[in-house]
C-alpha positions as CSV (number, residue, x, y, z in Angstrom):
1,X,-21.7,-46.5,57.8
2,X,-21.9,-42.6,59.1
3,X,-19.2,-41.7,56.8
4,X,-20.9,-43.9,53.5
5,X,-24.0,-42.0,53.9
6,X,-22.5,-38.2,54.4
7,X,-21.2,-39.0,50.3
8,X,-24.4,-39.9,49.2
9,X,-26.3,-37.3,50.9
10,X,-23.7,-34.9,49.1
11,X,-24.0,-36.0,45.8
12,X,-27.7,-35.5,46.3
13,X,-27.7,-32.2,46.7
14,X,-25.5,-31.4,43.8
15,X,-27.5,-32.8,41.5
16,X,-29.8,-29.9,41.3
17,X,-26.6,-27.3,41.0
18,X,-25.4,-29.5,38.1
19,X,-28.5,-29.7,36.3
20,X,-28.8,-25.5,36.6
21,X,-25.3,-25.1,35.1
22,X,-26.4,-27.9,32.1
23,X,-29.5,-25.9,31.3
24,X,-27.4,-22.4,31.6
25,X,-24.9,-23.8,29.3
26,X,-27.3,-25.2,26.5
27,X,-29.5,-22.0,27.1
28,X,-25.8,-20.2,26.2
29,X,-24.9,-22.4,23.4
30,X,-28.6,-21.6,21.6
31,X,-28.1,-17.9,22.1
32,X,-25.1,-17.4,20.4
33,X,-26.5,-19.1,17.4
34,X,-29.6,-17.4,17.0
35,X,-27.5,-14.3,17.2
36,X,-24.7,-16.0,14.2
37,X,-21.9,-16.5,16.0
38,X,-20.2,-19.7,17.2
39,X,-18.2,-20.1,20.4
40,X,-14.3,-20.0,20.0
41,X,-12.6,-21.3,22.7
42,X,-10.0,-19.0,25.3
43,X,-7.5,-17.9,23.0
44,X,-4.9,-14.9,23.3
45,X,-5.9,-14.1,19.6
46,X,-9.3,-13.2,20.6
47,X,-8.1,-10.5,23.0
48,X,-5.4,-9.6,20.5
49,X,-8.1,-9.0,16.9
50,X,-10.2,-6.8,20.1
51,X,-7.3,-5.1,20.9
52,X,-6.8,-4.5,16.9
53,X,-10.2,-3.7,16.4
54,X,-10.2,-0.6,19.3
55,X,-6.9,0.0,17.7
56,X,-7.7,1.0,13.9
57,X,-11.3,1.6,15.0
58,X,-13.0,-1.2,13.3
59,X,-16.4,-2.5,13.7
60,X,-18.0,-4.9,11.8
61,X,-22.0,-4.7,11.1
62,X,-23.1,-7.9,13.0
63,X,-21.8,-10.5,14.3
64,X,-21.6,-13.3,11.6
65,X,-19.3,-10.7,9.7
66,X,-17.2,-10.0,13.0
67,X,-16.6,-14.0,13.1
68,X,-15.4,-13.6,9.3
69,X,-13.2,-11.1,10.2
70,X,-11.7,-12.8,12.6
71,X,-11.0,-16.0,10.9
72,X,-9.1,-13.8,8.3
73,X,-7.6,-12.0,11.0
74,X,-6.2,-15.3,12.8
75,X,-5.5,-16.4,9.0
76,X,-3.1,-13.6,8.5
77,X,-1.5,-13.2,11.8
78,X,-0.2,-16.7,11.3
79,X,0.5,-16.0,8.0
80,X,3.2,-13.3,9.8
81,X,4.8,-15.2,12.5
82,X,5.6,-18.0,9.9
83,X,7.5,-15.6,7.5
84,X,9.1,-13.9,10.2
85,X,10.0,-16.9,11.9
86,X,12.0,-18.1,8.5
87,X,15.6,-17.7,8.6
88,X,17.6,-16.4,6.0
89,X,14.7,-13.1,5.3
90,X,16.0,-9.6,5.2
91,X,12.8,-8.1,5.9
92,X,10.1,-8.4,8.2
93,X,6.4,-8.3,8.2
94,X,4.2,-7.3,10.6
95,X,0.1,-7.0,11.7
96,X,-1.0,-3.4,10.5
97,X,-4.6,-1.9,9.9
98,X,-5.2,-3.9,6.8
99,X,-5.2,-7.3,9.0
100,X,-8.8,-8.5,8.4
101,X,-8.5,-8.2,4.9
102,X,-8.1,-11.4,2.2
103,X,-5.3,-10.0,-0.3
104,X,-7.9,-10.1,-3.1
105,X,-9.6,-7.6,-1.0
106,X,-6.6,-5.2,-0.5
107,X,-5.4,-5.2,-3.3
108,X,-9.1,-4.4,-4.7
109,X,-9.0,-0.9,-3.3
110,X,-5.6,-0.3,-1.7
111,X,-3.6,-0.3,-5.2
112,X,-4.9,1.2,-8.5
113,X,-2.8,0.8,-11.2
114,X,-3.7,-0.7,-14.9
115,X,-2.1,0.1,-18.2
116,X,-4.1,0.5,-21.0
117,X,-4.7,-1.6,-23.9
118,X,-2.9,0.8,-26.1
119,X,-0.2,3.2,-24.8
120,X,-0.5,6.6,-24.6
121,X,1.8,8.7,-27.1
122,X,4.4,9.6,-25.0
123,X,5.3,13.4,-25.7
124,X,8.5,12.2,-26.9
125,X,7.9,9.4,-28.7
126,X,9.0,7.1,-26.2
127,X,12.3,7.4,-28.3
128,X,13.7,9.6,-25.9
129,X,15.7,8.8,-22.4
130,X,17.7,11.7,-21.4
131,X,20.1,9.8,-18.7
132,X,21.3,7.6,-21.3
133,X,24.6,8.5,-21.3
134,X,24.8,9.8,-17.6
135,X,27.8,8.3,-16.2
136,X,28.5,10.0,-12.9
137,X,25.8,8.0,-11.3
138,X,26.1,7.5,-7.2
139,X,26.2,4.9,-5.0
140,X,23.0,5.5,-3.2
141,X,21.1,8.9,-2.8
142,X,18.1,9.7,-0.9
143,X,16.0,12.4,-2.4
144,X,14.0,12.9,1.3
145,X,18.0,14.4,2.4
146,X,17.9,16.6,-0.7
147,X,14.0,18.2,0.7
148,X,12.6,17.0,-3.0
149,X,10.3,14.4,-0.8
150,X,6.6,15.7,0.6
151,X,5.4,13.7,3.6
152,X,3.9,10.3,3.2
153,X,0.7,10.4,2.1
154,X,-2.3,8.2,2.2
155,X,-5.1,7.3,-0.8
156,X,-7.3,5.7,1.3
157,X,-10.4,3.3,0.6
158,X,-9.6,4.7,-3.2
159,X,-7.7,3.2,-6.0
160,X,-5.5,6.0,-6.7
161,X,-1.8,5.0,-5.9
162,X,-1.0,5.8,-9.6
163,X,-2.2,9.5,-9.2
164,X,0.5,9.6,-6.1
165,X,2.8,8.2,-7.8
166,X,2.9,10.4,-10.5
167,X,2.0,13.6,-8.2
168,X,5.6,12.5,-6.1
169,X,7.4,12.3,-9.1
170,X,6.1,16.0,-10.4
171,X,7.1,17.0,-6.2
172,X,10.0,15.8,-6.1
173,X,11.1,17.8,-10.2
174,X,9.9,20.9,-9.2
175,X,12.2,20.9,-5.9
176,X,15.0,20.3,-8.3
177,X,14.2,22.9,-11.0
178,X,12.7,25.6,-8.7
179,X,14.3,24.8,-5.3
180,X,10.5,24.8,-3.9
181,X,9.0,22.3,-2.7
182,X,5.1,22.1,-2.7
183,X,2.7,19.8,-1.7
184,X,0.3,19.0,-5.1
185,X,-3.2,17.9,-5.7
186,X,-3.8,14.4,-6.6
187,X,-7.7,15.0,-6.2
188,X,-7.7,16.7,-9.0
189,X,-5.9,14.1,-10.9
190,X,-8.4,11.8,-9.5
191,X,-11.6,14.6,-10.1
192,X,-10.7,15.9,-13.7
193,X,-8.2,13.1,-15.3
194,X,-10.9,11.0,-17.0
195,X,-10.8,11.4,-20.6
196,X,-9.4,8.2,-21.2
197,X,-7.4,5.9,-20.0
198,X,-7.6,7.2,-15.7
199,X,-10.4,6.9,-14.2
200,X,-10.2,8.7,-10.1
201,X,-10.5,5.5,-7.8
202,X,-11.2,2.8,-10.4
203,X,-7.6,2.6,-11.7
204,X,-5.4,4.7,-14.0
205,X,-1.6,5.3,-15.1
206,X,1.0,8.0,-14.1
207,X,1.9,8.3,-17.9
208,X,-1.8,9.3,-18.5
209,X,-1.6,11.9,-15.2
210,X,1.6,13.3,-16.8
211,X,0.1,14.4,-19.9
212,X,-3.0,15.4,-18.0
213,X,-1.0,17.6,-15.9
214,X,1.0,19.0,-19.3
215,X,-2.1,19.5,-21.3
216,X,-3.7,21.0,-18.5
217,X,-1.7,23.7,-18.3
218,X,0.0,22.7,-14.5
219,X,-1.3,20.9,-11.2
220,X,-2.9,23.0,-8.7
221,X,-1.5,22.3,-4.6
222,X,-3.0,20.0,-2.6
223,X,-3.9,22.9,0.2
224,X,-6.4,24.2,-2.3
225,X,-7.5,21.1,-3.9
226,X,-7.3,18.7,-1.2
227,X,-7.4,15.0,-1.0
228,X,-10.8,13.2,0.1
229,X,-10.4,9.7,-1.1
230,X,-13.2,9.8,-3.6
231,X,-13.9,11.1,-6.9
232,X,-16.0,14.6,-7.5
233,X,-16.7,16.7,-9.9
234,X,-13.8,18.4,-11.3
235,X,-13.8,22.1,-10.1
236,X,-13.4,24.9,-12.3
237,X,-10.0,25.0,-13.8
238,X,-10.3,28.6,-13.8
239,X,-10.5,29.3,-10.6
240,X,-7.3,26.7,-9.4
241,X,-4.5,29.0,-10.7
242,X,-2.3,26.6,-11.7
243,X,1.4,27.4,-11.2
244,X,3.1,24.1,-11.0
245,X,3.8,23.3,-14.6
246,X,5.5,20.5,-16.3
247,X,7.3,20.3,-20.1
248,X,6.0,16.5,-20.7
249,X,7.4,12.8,-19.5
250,X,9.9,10.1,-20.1
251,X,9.7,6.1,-19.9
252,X,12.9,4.6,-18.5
253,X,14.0,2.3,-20.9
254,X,11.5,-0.9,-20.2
255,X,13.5,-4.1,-18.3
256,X,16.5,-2.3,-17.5
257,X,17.7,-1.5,-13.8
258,X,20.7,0.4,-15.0
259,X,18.8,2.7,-16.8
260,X,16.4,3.3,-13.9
261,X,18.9,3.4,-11.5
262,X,20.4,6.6,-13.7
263,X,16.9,8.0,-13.9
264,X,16.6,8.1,-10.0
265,X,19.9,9.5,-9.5
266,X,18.6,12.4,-11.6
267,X,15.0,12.6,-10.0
268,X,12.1,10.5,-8.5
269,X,10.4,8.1,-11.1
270,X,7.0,6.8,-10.8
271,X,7.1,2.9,-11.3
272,X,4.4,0.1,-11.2
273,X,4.4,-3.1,-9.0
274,X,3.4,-6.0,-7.6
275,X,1.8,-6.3,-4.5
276,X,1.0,-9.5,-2.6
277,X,0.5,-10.9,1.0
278,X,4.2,-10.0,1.3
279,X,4.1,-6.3,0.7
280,X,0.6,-5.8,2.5
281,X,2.3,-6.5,5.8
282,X,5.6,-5.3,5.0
283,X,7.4,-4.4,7.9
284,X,11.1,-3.3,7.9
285,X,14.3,-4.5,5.8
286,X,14.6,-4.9,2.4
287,X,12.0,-6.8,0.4
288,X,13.7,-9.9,-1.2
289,X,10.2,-11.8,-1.2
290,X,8.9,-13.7,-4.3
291,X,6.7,-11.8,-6.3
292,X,4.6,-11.9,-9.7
293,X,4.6,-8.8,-12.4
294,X,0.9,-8.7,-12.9
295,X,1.6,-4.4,-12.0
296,X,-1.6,-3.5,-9.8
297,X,0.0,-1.0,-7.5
298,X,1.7,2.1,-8.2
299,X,4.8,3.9,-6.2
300,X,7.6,6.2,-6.1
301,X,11.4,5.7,-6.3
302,X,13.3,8.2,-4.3
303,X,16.2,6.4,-3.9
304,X,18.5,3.5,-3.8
305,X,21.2,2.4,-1.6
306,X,22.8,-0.9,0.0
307,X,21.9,-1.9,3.3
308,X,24.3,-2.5,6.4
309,X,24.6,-6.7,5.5
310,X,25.4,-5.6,1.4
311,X,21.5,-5.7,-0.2
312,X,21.2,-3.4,-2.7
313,X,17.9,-2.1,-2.9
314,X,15.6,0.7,-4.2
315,X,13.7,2.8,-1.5
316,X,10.2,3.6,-2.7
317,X,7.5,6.0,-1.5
318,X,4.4,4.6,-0.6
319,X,0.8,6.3,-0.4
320,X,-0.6,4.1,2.8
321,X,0.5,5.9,5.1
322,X,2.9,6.5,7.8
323,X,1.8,2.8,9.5
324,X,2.6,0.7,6.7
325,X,6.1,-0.4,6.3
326,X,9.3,1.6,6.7
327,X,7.0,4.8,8.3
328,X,5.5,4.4,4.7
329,X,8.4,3.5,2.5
330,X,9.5,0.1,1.2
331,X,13.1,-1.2,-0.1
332,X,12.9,-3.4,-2.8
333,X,15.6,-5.4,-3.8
334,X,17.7,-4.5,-6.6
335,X,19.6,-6.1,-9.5
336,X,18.1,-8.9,-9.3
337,X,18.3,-11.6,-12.2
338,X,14.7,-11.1,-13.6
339,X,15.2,-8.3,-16.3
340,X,12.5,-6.6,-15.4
341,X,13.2,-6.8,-11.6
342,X,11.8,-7.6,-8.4
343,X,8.1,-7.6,-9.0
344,X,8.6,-5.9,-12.2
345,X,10.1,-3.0,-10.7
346,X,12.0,-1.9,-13.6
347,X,9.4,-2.5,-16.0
348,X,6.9,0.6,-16.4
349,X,8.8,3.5,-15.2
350,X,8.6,7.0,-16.3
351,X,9.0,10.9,-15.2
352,X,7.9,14.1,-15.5
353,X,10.3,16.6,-17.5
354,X,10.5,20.2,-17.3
């Protein structure tokens, strides 16, 4: 009897204690929606998007477009571990700065390349491919061991990968003709290129900054026309001193990897691609990833090779910088069947001539 009533006198006094935490919890539950965000329960992945978000020092402008974030966030880590959890890959993807972004959203300002309508005339008629009858091609070559390679660059919040491109290709000649190499300016491609068919972060073509940069008597460097990722008002061309000058461009015969691969043993060719969820987490390896050839992105080839397991790939320069991928450098796999190569590598490729 002693014993019957020390358990109900207990569960008396808990009652109030109970109630408290009830009303504490609903109080809680009100509070975070009046504010616009919903309760997630304990999860690692919480800590981890924090962790990303002091990382790449993000912050979001309330907290209804935090919870977005996230959800894309969570979206694309598991997007990661499933590909790299695949067997058979020979590349790797990995969570980098772009993260909390849809692909329709990277690839909205992160890439940057469109071909117009109707092509510009190339200055030699786009009859003309010099390395047609090169023969003594390589097995792989790596223009970065030759010096013709600046550091990785990045464009930014600014859709100017095809004014990189073409500013790595011009890098990368001039090292070869002159035995110099110099940094150049793609903010004034981006500034001053806009009489038709480039326009700074809103898209352009490298064939359209090639004859720019003929026409325009040379390309000043980038240490006195640096990069801001954003489009001014062209400075006085007067006062740039132009001394890095080019004689014109080539297109690489279109849909043929043998006749880019003979271009890149030559020199560094400005190409378009593809980019999808793939390539905006690209990690390490070569890229053997399915792809479509709708060309929104712009990079550099500065090289070709075959890995240690037999791929054959192309090595590309990148303009996102040194975090993304291969410290900012892709490989793409080559000869593949597709004519016109892995995400239409081989397609729209062209170089600056002397």
């Amino acid at each position: 009897m002693h014993c019957h009533n020390t358990i109900n006198f207990m569960a008396f006094t808990k009652k109030p204690q109970l109630i408290l935490l009830l009303v504490s919890f609903i109080l809680g539950l009100w509070a975070s929606r009046a504010d616009g965000r919903s309760l997630h329960p304990a999860s690692p992945l919480l800590s981890r998007h924090e962790q990303w978000m002091a990382q790449h020092g993000r912050t979001y402008k309330d907290a209804m477009e935090k919870e977005r974030r996230f959800a894309i966030f969570k979206s694309n880590v598991e997007y990661v571990e499933s590909s790299n959890s695949a067997l058979g890959k020979d590349y790797k993807l990995k969570i980098n700065e772009f993260a909390d972004l849809t692909n329709e959203e990277f690839r909205a300002f992160r890439n940057g390349f469109r071909r117009p309508k109707t092509k510009i005339g190339s200055t030699k008629d786009g009859t003309s491919f010099r390395y047609a009858n090169f023969t003594n091609v390589p097995s792989s070559i790596d223009w970065r061991n030759k010096g013709a390679v600046t550091p990785v660059k990045d464009q930014g919040r600014c859709g100017s990968c095809w004014a990189f491109s073409a500013v790595a290709a011009v890098e990368g000649l001039i090292k070869i003709t002159t035995g110099n190499l110099i940094s150049l300016s793609e903010q004034e491609l981006v500034d001053c290129d806009v009489d038709r068919d480039d326009h700074g972060c809103d898209n352009g073509w490298m064939d359209g900054a090639f004859e720019f940069i003929q026409k325009n008597n040379g390309l000043v460097t980038e240490a006195k026309y640096p990069y801001n990722g954003s489009k001014g008002a062209c400075k006085a061309k007067a006062s740039l001193g132009h001394t890095i000058k080019i004689g014109g461009y080539e297109d690489v015969p279109v849909n043929d990897e043998d006749a880019l691969l003979k271009a890149v043993a030559n020199q560094p060719v400005s190409v378009a691609v593809d980019i999808n969820q793939n390539l905006q987490f690209y990690s390490s390896g070569v890229f053997t990833g399915k792809c479509k050839t709708d060309h929104d992105h712009a990079v550099t080839i500065v090289g070709y090779g075959k890995s240690a397991n037999g791929m054959k790939y192309w090595l590309a320069k990148n303009s996102w910088g040194t975090g993304w991928g291969e410290e900012g450098y892709v490989r793409i796999q080559r000869e593949v069947h597709a004519k016109e190569g892995l995400c239409g590598i081989a397609t729209l490729a062209s170089y600056p001539v002397a």
